[in-house]
C-alpha positions as CSV (number, residue, x, y, z in Angstrom):
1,X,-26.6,130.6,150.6
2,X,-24.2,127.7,149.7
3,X,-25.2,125.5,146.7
4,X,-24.7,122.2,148.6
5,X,-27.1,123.8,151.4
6,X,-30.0,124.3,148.7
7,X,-30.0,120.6,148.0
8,X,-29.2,119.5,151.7
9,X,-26.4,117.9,150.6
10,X,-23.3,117.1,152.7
11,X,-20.3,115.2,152.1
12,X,-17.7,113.4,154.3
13,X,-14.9,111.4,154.3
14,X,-15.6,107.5,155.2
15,X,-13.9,104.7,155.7
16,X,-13.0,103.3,152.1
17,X,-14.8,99.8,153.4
18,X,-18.1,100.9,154.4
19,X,-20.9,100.8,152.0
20,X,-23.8,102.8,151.2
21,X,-26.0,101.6,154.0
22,X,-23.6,101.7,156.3
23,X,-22.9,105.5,155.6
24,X,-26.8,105.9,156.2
25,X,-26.7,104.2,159.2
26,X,-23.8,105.9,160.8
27,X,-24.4,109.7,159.7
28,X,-28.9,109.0,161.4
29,X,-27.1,108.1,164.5
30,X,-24.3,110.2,164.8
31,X,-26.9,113.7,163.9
32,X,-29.8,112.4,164.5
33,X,-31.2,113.4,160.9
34,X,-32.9,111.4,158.0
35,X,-30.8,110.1,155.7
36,X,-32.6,110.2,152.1
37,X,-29.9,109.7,149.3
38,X,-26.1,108.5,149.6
39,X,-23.6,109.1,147.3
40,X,-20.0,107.6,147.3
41,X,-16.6,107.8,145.0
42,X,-13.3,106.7,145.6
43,X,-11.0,109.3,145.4
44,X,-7.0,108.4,143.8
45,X,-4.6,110.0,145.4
46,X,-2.1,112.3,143.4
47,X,1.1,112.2,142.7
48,X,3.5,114.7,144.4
49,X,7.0,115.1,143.6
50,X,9.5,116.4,146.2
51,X,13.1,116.9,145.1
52,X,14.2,113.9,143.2
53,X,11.8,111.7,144.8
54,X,7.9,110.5,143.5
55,X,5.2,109.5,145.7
56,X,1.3,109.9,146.1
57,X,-1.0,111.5,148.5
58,X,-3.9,108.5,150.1
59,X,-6.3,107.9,148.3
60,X,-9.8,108.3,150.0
61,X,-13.5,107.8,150.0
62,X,-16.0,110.8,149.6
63,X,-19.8,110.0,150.8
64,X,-22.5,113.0,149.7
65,X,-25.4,112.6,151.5
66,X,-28.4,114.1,151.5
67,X,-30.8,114.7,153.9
68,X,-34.7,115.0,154.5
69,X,-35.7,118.6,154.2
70,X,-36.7,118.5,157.4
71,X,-33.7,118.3,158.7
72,X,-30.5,120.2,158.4
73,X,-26.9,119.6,160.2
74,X,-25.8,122.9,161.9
75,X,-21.9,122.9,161.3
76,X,-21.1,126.3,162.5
């Protein structure tokens, strides 16, 4: 079994504007679960180099939230 399944944890990638409540609102509704914890960091992009030329990758937000044991999200 996969670590992140143990704790009940998933993670997404949100909208870098939306807040912690938000999250929790959006993942009960979309899955129907309970939400328990949220988790969020903003993720810099990096810095790729093609040729002669710099530039960066987006940068992001990553939510990990966890869920009521429960529940489960079936991905697969």
């Amino acid at each position: 079994m996969h670590f992140a399944n143990k704790l009940n944890a998933y993670s997404f990638e949100v909208n870098k504007k939306a807040n912690k409540t938000q999250i929790r609102g959006a993942i009960q509704r979309l899955y129907g679960v309970k939400v328990t914890e949220v988790r969020t960091s903003n993720r810099k992009g990096k810095v790729r180099r093609k040729g002669a030329n710099y530039g960066t990758t987006r940068s992001w937000k990553k939510a990990v939230v966890v869920l009521h044991e429960d529940y489960h999200i079936d991905l697969f």
